[in-house]
MILUM-398362 format. One line per field, with one value per residue (C-alpha): residue number from 1; residue in three letters; x, y, z negated. Coordinates in Angstrom, 3 decimals. Last residue first. Layout:
N
pos (NUM,...)
code (ALA,...)
x (X,...)
y (Y,...)
z (Z,...)
***
This chain:
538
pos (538,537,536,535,534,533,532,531,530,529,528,527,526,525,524,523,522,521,520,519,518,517,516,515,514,513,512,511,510,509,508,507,506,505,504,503,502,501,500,499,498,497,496,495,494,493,492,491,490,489,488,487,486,485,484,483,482,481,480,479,478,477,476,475,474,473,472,471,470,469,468,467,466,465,464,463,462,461,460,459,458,457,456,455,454,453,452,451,450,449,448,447,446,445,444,443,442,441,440,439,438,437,436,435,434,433,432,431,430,429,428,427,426,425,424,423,422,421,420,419,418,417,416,415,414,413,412,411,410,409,408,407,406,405,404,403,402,401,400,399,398,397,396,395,394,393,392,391,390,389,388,387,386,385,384,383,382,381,380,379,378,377,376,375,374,373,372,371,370,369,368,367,366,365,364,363,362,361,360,359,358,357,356,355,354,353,352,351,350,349,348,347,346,345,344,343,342,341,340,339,338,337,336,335,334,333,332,331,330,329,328,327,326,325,324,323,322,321,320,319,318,317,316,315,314,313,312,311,310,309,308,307,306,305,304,303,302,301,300,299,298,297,296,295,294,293,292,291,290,289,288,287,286,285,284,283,282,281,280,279,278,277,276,275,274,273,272,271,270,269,268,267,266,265,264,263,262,261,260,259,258,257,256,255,254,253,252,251,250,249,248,247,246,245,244,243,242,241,240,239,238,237,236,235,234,233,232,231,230,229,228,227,226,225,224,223,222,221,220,219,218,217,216,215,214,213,212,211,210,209,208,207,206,205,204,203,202,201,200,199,198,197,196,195,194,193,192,191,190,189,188,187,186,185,184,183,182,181,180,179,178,177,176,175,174,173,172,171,170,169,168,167,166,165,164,163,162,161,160,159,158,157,156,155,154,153,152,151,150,149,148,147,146,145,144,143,142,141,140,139,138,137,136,135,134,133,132,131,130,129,128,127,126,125,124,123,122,121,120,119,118,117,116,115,114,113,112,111,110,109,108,107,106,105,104,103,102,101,100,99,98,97,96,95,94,93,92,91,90,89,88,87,86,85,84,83,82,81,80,79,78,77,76,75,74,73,72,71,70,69,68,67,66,65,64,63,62,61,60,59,58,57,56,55,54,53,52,51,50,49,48,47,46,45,44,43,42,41,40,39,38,37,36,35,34,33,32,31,30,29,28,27,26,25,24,23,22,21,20,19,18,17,16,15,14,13,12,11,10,9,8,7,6,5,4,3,2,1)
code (UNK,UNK,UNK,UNK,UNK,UNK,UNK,UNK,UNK,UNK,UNK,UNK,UNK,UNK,UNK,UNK,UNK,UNK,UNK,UNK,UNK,UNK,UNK,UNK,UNK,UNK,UNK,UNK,UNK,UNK,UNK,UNK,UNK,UNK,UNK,UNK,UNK,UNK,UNK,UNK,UNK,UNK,UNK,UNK,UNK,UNK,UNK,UNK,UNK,UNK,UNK,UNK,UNK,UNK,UNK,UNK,UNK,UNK,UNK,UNK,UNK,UNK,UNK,UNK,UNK,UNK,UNK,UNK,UNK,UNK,UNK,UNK,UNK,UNK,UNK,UNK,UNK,UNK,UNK,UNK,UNK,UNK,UNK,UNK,UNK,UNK,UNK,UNK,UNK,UNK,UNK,UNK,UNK,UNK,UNK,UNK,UNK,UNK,UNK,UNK,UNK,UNK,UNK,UNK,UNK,UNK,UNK,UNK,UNK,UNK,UNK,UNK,UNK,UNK,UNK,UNK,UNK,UNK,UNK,UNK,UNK,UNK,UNK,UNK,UNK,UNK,UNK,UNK,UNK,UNK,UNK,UNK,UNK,UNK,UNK,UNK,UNK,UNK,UNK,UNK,UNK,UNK,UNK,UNK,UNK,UNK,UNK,UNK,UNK,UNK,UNK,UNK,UNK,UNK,UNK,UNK,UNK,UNK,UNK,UNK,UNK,UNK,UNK,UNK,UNK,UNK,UNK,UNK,UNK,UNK,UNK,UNK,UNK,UNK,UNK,UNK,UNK,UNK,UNK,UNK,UNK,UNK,UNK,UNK,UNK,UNK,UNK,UNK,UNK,UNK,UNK,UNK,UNK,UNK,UNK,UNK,UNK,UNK,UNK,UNK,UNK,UNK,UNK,UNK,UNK,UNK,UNK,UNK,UNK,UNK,UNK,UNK,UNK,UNK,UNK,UNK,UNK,UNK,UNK,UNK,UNK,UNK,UNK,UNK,UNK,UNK,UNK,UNK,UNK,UNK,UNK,UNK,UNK,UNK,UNK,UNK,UNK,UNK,UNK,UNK,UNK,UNK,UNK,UNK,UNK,UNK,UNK,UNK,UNK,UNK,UNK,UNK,UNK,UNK,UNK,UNK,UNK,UNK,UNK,UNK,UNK,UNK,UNK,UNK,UNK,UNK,UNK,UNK,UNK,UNK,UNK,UNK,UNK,UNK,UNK,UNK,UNK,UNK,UNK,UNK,UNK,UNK,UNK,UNK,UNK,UNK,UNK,UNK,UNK,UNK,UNK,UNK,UNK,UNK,UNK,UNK,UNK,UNK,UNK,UNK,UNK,UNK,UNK,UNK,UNK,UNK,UNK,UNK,UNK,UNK,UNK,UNK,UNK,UNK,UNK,UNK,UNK,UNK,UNK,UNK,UNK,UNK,UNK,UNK,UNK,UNK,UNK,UNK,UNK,UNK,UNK,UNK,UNK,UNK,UNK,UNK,UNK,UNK,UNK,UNK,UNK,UNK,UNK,UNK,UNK,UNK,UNK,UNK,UNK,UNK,UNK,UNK,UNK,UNK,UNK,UNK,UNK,UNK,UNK,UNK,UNK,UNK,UNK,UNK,UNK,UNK,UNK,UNK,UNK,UNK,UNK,UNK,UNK,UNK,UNK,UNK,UNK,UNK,UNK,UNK,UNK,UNK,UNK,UNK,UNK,UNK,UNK,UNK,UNK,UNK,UNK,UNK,UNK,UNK,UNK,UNK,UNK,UNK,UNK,UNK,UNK,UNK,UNK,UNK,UNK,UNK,UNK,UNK,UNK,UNK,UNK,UNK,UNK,UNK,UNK,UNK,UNK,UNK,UNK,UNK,UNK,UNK,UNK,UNK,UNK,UNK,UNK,UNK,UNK,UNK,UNK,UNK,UNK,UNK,UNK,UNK,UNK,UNK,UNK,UNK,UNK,UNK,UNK,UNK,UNK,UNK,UNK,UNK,UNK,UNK,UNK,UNK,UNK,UNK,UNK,UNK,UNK,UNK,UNK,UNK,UNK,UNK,UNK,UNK,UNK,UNK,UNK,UNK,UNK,UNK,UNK,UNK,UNK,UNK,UNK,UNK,UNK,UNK,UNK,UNK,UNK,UNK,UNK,UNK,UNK,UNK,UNK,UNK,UNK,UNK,UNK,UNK,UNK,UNK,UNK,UNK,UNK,UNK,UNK,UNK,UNK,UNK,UNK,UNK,UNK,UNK,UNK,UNK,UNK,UNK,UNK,UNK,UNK,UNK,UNK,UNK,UNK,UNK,UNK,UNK,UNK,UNK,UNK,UNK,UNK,UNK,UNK,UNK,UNK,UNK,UNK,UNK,UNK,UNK,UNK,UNK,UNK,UNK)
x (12.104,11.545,14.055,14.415,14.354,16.933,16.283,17.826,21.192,22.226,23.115,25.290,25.079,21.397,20.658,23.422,22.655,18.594,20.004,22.114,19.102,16.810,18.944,19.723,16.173,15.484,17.842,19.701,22.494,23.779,25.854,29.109,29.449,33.019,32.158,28.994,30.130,32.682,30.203,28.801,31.759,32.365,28.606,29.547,32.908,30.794,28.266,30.839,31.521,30.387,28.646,25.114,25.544,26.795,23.614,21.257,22.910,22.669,19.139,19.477,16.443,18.348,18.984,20.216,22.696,23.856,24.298,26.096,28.711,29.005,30.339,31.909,34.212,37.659,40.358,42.221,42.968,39.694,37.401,38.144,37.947,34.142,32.983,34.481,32.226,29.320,27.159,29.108,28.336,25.112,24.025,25.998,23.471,20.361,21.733,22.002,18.768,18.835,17.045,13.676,14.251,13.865,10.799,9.097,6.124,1.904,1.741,4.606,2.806,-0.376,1.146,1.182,4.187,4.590,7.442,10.000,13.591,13.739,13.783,11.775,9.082,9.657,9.148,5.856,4.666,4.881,3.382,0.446,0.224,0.263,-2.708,-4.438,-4.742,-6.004,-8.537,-9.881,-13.684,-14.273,-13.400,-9.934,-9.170,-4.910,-3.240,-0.744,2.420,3.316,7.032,7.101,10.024,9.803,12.913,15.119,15.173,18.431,19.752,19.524,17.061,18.206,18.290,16.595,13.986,14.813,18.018,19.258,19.593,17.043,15.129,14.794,14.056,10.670,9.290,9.471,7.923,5.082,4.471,3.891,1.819,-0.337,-0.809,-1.817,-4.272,-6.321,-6.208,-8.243,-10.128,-11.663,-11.209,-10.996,-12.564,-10.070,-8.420,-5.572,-2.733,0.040,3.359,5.530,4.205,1.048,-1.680,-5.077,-6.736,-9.968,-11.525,-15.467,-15.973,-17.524,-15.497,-13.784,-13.425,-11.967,-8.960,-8.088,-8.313,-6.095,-3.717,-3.449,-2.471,0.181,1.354,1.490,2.682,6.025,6.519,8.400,11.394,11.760,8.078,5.886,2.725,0.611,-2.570,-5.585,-7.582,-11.521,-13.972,-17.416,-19.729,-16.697,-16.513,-20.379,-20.297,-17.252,-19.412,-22.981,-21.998,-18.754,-19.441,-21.915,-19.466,-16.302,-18.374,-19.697,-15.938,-14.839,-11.629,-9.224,-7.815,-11.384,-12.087,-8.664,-9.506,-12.552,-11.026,-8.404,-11.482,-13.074,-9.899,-9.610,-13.015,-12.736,-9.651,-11.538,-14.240,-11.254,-9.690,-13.474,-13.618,-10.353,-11.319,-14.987,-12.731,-10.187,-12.904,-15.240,-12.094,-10.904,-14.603,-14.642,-11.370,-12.255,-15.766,-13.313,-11.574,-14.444,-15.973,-12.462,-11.922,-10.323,-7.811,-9.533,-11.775,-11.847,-10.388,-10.762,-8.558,-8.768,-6.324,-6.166,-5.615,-1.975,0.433,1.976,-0.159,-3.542,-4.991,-6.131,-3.971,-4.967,-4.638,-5.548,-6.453,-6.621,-8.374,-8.434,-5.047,-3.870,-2.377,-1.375,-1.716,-0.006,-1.426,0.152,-1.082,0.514,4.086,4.842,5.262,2.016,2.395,4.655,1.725,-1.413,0.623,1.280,-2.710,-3.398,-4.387,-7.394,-8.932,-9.482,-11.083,-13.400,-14.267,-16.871,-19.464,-19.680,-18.527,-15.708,-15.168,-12.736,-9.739,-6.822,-3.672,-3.049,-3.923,-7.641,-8.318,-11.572,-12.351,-14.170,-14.949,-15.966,-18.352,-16.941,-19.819,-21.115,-17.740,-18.344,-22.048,-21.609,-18.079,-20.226,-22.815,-20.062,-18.290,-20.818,-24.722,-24.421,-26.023,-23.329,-20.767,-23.527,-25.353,-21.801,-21.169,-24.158,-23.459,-19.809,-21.484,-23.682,-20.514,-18.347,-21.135,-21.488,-17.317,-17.671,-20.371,-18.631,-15.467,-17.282,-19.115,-15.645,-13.951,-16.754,-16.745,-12.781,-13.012,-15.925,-13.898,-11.090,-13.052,-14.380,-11.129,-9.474,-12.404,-14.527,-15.436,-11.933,-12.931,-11.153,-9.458,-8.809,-6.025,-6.290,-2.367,-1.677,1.831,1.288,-1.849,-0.923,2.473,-0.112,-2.619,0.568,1.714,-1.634,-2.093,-5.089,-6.664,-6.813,-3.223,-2.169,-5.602,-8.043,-7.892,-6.937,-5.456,-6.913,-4.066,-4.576,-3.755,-0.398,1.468,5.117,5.443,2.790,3.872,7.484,5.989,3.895,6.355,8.822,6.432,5.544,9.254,9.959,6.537,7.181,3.715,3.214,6.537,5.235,6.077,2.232,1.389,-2.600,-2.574,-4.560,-2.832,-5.377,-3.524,-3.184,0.058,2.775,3.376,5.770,8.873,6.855,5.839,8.560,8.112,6.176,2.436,0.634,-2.919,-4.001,-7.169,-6.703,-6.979,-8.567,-9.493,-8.847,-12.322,-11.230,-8.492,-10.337,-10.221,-6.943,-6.970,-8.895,-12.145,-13.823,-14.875,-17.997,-17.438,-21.395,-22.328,-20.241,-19.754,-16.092,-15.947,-17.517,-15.240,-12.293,-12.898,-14.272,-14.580,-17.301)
y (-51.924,-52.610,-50.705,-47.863,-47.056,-46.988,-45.841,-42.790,-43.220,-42.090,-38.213,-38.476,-37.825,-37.732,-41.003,-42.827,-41.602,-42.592,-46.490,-46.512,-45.060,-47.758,-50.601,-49.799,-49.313,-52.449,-54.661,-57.433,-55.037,-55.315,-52.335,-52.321,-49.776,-51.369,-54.961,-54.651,-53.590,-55.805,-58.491,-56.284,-57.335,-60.947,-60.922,-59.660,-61.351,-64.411,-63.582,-62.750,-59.948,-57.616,-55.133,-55.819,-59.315,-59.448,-57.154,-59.958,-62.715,-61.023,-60.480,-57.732,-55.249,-55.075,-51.212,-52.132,-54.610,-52.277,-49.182,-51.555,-52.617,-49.152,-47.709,-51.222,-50.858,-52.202,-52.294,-48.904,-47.174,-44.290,-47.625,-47.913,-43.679,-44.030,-46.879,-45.383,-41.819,-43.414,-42.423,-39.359,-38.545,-39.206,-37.231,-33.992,-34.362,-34.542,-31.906,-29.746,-30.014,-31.329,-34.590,-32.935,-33.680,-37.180,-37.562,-37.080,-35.188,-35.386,-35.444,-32.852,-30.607,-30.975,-29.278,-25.813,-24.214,-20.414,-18.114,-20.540,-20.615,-24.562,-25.180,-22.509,-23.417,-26.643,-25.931,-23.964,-26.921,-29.225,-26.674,-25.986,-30.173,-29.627,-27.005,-29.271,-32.212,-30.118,-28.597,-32.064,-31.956,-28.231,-28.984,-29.242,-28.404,-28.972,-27.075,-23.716,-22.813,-19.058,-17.490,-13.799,-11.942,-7.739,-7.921,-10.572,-7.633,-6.052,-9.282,-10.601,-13.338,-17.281,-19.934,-17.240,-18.471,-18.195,-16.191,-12.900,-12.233,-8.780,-9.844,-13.257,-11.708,-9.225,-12.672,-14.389,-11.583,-11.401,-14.755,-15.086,-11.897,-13.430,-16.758,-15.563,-13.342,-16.024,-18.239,-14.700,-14.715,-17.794,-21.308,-22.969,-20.334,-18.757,-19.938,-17.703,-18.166,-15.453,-16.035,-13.545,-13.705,-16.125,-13.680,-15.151,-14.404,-15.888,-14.690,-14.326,-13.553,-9.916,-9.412,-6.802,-7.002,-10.370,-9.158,-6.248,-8.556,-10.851,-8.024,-6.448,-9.556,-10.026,-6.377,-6.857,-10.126,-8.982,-5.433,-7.324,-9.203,-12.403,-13.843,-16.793,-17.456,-20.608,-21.488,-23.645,-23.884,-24.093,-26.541,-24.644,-24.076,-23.381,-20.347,-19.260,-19.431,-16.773,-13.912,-15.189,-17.769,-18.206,-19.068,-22.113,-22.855,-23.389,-25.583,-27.681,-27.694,-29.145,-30.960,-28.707,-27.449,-26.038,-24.861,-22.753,-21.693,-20.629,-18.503,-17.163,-16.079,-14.381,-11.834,-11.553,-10.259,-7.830,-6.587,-6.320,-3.825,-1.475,-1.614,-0.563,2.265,3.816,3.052,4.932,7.811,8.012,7.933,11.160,13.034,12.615,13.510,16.453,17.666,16.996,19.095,22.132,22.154,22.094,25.679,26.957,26.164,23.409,24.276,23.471,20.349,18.281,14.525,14.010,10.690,9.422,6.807,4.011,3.162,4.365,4.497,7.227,8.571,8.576,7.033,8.056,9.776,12.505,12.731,15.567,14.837,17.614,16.994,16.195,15.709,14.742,16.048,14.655,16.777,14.882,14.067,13.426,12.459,10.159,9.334,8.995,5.255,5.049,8.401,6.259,3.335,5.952,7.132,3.388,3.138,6.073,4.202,2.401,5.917,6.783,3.354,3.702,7.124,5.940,4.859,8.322,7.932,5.283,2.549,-0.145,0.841,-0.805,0.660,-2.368,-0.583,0.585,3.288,5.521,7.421,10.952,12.482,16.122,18.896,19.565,18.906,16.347,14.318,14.577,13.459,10.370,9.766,9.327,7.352,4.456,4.570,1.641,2.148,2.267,5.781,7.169,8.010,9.294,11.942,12.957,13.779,15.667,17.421,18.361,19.497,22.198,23.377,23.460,25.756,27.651,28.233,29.217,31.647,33.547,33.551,35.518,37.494,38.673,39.139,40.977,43.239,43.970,45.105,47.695,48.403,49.303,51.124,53.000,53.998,55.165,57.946,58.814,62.196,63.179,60.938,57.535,57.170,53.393,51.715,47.925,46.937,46.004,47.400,49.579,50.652,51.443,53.586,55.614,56.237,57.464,59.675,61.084,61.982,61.274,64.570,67.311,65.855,65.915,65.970,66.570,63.151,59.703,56.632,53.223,51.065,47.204,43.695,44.464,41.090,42.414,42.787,44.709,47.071,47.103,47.582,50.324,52.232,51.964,53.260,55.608,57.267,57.138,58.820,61.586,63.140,60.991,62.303,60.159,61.296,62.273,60.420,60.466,56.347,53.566,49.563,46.817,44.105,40.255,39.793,40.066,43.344,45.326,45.016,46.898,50.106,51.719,55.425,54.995,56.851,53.900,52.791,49.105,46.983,43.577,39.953,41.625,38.810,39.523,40.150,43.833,42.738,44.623,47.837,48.153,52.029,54.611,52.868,55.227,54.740,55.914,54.019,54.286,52.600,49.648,48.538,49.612,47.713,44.492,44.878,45.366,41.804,41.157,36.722,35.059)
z (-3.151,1.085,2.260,3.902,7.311,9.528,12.951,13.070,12.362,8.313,8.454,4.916,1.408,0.698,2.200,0.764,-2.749,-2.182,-0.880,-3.997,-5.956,-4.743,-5.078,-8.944,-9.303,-7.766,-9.697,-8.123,-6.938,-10.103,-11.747,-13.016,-9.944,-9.230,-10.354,-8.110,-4.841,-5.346,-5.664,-2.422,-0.509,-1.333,0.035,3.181,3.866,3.702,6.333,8.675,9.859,12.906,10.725,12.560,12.097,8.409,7.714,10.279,8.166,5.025,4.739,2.031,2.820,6.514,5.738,2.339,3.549,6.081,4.145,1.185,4.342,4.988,1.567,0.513,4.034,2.789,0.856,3.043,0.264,1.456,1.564,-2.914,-3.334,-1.191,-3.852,-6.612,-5.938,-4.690,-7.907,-8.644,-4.851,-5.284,-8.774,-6.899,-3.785,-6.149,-8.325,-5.180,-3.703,-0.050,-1.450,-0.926,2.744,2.566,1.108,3.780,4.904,5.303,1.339,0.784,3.454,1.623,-1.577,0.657,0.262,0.678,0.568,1.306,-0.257,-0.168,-3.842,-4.433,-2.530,-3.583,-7.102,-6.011,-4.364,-7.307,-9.798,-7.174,-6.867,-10.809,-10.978,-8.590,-10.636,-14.150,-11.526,-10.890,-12.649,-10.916,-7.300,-5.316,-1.479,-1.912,-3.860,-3.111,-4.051,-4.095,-3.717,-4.531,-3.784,-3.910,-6.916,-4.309,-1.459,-3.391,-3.623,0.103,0.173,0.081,2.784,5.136,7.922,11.213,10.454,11.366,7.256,7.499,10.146,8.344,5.321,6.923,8.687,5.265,3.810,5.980,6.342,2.850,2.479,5.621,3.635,0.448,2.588,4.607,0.453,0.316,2.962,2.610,3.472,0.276,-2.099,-4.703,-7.870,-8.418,-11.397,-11.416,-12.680,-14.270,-17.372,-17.210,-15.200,-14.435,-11.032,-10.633,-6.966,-5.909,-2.428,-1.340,1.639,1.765,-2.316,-2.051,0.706,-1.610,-4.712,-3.177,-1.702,-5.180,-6.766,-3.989,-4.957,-8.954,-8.412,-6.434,-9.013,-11.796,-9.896,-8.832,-8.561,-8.978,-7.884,-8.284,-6.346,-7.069,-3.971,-3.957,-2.479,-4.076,-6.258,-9.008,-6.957,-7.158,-11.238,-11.297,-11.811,-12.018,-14.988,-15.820,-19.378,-18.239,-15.431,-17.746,-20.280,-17.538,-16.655,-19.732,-18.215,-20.581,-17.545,-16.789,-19.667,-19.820,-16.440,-17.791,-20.850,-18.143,-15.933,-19.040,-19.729,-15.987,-15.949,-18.849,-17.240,-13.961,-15.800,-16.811,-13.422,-11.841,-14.718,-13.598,-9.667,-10.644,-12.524,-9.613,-7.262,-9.586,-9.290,-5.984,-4.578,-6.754,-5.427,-1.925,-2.835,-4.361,-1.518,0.990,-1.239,-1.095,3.022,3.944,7.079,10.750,12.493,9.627,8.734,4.751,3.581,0.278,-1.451,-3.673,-6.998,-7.552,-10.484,-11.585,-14.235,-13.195,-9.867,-6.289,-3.599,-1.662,2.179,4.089,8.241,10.174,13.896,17.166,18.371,14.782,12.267,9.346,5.618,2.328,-1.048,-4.269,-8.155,-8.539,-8.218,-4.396,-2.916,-2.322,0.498,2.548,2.824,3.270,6.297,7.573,6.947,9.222,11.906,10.265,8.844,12.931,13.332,10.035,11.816,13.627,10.746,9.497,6.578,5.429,3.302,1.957,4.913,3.891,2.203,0.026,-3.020,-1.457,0.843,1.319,4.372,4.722,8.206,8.764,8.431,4.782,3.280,5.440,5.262,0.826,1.261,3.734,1.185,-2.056,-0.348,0.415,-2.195,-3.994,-3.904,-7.680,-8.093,-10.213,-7.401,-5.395,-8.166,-8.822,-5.732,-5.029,-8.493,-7.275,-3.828,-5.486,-7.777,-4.470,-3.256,-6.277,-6.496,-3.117,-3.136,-5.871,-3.766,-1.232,-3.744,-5.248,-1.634,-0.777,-3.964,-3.849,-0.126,-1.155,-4.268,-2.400,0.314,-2.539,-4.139,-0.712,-1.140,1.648,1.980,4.093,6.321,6.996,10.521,11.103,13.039,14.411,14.754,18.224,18.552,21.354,19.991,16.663,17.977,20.531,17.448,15.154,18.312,18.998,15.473,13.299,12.660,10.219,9.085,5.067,3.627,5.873,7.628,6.071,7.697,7.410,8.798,9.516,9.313,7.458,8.048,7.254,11.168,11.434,9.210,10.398,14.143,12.163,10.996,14.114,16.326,13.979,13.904,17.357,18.359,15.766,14.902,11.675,10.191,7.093,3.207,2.911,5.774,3.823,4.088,3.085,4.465,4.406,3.083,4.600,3.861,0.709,0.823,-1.596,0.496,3.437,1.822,3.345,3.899,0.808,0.718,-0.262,-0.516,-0.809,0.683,-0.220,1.688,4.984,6.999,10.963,13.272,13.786,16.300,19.909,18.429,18.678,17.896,16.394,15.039,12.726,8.846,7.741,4.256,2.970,6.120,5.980,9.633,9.962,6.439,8.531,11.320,9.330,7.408,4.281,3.553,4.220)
***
């Protein structure tokens, strides 16, 4: 512990004497310093123990030491050893009157007791004090170590760091949720700091930032190198870290940086093999794929999996919805395969699981974060300065190891709708349960059919005619002229007269399917047709 006045009135080579405030001996003493200034204040900096012989002090002026040691106290001065038989045979009445008022604990030092050896007596505690701190953090450093290297995960690591510090200890990973924690209990106090953990992400590494709570102190440190992040640690005490706790937080940030440093390096290495066994797997070799994935990826070929497809706007959107996948996999021990391709990300992860679970959430996330931003249900198209965070995923159906090659292209097909449409997420099965009819909203599609109709709509707009709705009927009736003729309210003749013209202005004839089918696919996409057509048989 640090040297306090109590313990140097209890040195019994210093025979020092209590004078006044005897009641504040329990305060730190950070020096001990002698001074004979009438103002020694501008050259304190807190914490001293202040020697005196009132050498240059009217010590027996009430007016005068009350304002002396107000200053002193004020200045942080924690107490006043003054010395008798020098200057004063005594400590005056006026100086002990003055100490008392103001609170400040006053000592009377005997004339045999040199200010020297209550400096050295100060300077000797404070030196074994730190001494004992630098061992201890040295003793918890190897504990730490022993932990991190043991292979029983973070888990160990943070039981040894919160006993050290008589505390909690909580570790974070990229997404800002809670990996591990010790004890047990405090994984719900870690939980609600995770918007903290968020803000303090967005700092260059290395940072850390103190919360307080109603119970206790919570310091957070980032993990990583450089400026990017790994994670974060949180250490929840009862009061301020002391040196021997600091140097066991800075242990513990060391030795999680290094295992998060190491864990990055080994997931390289993985990713390296998982694009060699997606490659296999493309390929249509997956006996191939599974004999090189072996343990690691081996399970996940085991097993219904979805193929998914990521693609962003801007540089940082995989990064983060990578991070979230691996986040969401590491919780819960499933095996992902997450391939980079530029700015696309390739996933294969368990049908079901938590992952595909977290795909989804990020989706709905940012879909839910544009429309609050555009006041829409669901934005036609992201404001530009959120358009760099975008990520737009699309998303297989259940696939296995021989039809991987299928499911990459439902992904590819999802993923164009996705963009098509301005959606986060598309899942290929809703294109197999939908329509058609809605993928015609693209813009070439619409430009294609009013080219196509073009002549037709210019020939009704002279007044020669209805071609444009007399073709919708005869389509919609799969071209049974009678019933077409019928529902147009002409006769039979003046319909077919109609679509020759039809054909002499297209130069096109309607006897062909594929001509029949696009006409019908122009109409469609250029106008709110009545509900119950449906399209002809082609």
């Amino acid at each position: 512990m640090p040297p306090t006045l109590a313990s140097l009135v209890q040195h019994s080579a210093l025979r020092l004497r209590v004078r006044a405030a005897a009641d504040r001996l329990d305060v730190p003493v950070r020096w001990a310093h002698a001074s004979e200034l009438p103002d020694p204040v501008p050259y304190m900096e807190g914490g001293e123990f202040l020697l005196v012989t009132a050498t240059n002090l009217d010590a027996e002026n009430p007016e005068a030491m009350r304002r002396y040691v107000r200053r002193l106290a004020g200045a942080g001065v924690v107490g006043l050893g003054f010395a008798v038989g020098v200057n004063y045979d005594e400590v005056p009445r006026a100086l002990i009157d003055a100490a008392e008022e103001a609170g400040l604990p006053l000592l009377e030092v005997p004339r045999r007791t040199p200010f020297i050896a209550i400096a050295k007596a100060v300077s000797s505690t404070i030196a074994a004090d730190q001494y004992q701190a630098v061992t201890a953090g040295f003793a918890a450093q190897r504990e730490l170590t022993k932990a991190a290297v043991s292979g029983d995960g973070p888990g160990e690591l943070l039981a040894r760091l919160a006993a050290h510090v008589d505390g909690w200890a909580a570790l974070y990973d990229t997404s800002g949720a809670v990996v591990a924690s010790a004890p047990e209990w405090a994984a719900r106090r870690a939980a609600r700091l995770t918007p903290d953990v968020e803000r303090l992400r967005e700092r260059p590494a290395p940072a850390s930032v103190v919360v307080g709570g109603t119970d206790d102190r919570v310091e957070l440190q980032t993990l990583g190198t450089g400026r990017r992040v790994r994670g974060a640690l949180a250490v929840g005490t009862g009061a301020a870290l002391g040196t021997a706790e600091r140097y066991a937080v800075h242990s513990a940030v060391a030795l999680l940086t290094l295992t998060t440093a190491r864990s990055r390096s080994l997931q390289d290495a993985e990713q390296r093999l998982g694009a060699a066994v997606l490659r296999m797997l493309l390929a249509g070799r997956p006996d191939h794929a599974r004999a090189v994935a072996g343990d690691l990826y081996g399970g996940l070929l085991d097993a219904p999996f979805r193929l998914l497809i990521a693609e962003a706007d801007g540089p940082r959107a995989p990064v983060a919805l990578g991070e979230a996948l691996e986040a969401a996999a590491f919780r819960t021990g499933e095996a992902l395969l997450a391939v980079p391709e530029g700015d696309r990300l390739v996933v294969l992860a368990a049908d079901g699981g938590a992952v595909v679970a977290a795909c989804t959430v990020h989706a709905e996330a940012q879909e839910a974060r544009e429309a609050r931003e555009t006041g829409e249900a669901r934005p036609a198209r992201a404001p530009a300065a959120q358009e760099e965070d975008r990520v737009i995923v699309g998303l297989s159906a259940p696939s296995g190891p021989t039809s991987v090659s299928a499911a990459y292209k439902q992904a590819e097909q999802a993923l164009s709708v996705a963009r098509r449409r301005s959606r986060a997420l598309v899942e290929h099965e809703e294109l197999v349960a939908g329509s058609v009819l809605p993928l015609l909203a693209d813009d070439a599609v619409r430009a294609f059919a009013d080219g196509m109709l073009r002549a037709l709509r210019e020939h009704d707009a002279k007044g020669r005619g209805d071609l444009v709705a007399s073709l919708r009927a005869w389509l919609s009736h799969h071209g049974q002229w009678d019933a077409a003729a019928a529902d147009l309210g002409v006769h039979r003749h003046t319909l077919r007269y109609r679509m020759r013209r039809v054909e002499e202005i297209l130069g096109r004839s309607l006897d062909d399917p594929d001509v029949r089918m696009e006409l019908w696919l122009a109409l469609k996409a250029t106008s709110t047709p009545p509900a119950q057509e449906t399209p002809p048989g082609l």
